[in-house]
C-alpha positions in Angstrom: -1.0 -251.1 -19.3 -0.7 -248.0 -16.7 1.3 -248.4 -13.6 0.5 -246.2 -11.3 2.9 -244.8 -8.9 1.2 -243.2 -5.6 4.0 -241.5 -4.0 7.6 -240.7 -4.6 9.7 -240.3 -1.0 12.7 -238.5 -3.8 12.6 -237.0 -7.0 14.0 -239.7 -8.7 12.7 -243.2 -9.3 15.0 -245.9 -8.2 15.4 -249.3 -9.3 14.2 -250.8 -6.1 11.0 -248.7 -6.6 10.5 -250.0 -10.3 11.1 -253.7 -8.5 8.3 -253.0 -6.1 6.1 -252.0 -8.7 6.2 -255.0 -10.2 5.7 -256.6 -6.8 2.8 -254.7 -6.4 1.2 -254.2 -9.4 2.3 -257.0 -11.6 1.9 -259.8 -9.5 5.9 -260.7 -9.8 7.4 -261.9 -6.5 10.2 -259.8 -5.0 13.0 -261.5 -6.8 12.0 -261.9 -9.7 10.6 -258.2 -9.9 14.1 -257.5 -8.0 16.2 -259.6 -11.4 14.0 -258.4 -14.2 14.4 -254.9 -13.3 18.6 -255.7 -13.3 18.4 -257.9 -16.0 16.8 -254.9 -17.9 19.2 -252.4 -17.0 22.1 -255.1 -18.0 20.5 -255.1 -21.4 21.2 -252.0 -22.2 24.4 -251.4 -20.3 26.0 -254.3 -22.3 24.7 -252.8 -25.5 26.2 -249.3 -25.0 29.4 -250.9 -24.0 29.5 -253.1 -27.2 29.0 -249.7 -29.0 25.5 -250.3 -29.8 22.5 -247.9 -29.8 19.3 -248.7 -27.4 16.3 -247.4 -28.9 13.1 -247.9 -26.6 9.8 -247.4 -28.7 7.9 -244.3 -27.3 10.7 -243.5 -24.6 13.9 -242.4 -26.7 17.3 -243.3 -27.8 20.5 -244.0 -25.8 23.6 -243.5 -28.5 27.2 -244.1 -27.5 29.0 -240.8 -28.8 32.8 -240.2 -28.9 34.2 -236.7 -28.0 37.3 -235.8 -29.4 40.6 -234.4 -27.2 40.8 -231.1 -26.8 42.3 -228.5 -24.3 40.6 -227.7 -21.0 41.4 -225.1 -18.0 42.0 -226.5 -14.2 38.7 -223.9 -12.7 41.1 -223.8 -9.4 44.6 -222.7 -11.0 43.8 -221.6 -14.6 46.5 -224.2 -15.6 45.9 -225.8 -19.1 45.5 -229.3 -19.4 44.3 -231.8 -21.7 41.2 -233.8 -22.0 41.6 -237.0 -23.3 39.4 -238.8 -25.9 36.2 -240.5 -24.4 32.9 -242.1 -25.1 30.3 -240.5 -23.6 26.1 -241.8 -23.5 23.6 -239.1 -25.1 20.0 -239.4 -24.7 17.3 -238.1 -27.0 13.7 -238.2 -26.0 10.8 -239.9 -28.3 8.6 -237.4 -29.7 6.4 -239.3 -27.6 7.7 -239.1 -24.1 8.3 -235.1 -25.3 4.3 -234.7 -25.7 4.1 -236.1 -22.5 6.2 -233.9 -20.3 4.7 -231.5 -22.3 1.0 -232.4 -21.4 2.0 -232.6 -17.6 3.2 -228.9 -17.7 6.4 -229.3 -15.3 4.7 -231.4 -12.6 5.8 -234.4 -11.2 4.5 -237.3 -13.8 2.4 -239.3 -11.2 2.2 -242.6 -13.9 4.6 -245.0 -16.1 2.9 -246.4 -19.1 4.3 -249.7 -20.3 
């Protein structure tokens, strides 16, 4: 299935735009496009807090990674300070989704396949 996606007001494709494809293309009423899309995103928020990967099949990989303390400059005063342990998300694209954005040579990709 190809959704297509006519225009994009920003660069960036926001959850309410996903929801009114649905709406639109799908056949879903506004809520329900509106709670799948947030359900979705739920999904694999409450996955990578839990510590588990997301791996989405021809899109990529989210991974949970944690970075280790180390020492760090304040760029206003030069002081040293520490950074603290954290987790951080990576994302690595499908080879997939890289043959794409390689296909569309750096312009905007005007379709989502599902």
């Amino acid at each position: 299935m190809e959704i297509t996606v006519e225009s994009l007001e920003t660069p960036a494709l926001t959850k309410a735009q996903l929801a009114e494809l649905l709406f639109e293309q799908i056949g879903l009423n506004k809520r329900e496009s509106k709670d799948m899309i947030d359900a979705f995103f739920d999904l694999i928020a409450d996955s990578l807090v839990n510590g588990n990967d997301v791996k989405i099949s021809g899109f990529g990989n989210f991974q949970i990674r944690t970075k280790a303390p180390r020492p760090g400059r304040n760029p206003r005063t030069g002081e040293a300070i520490p950074i603290e342990a954290r987790r951080v998300v990576t994302f690595h694209a499908s080879h997939k989704l890289k043959e794409q954005i390689q296909e569309e040579g750096g312009r905007p990709v005007s379709r989502i396949a599902a």
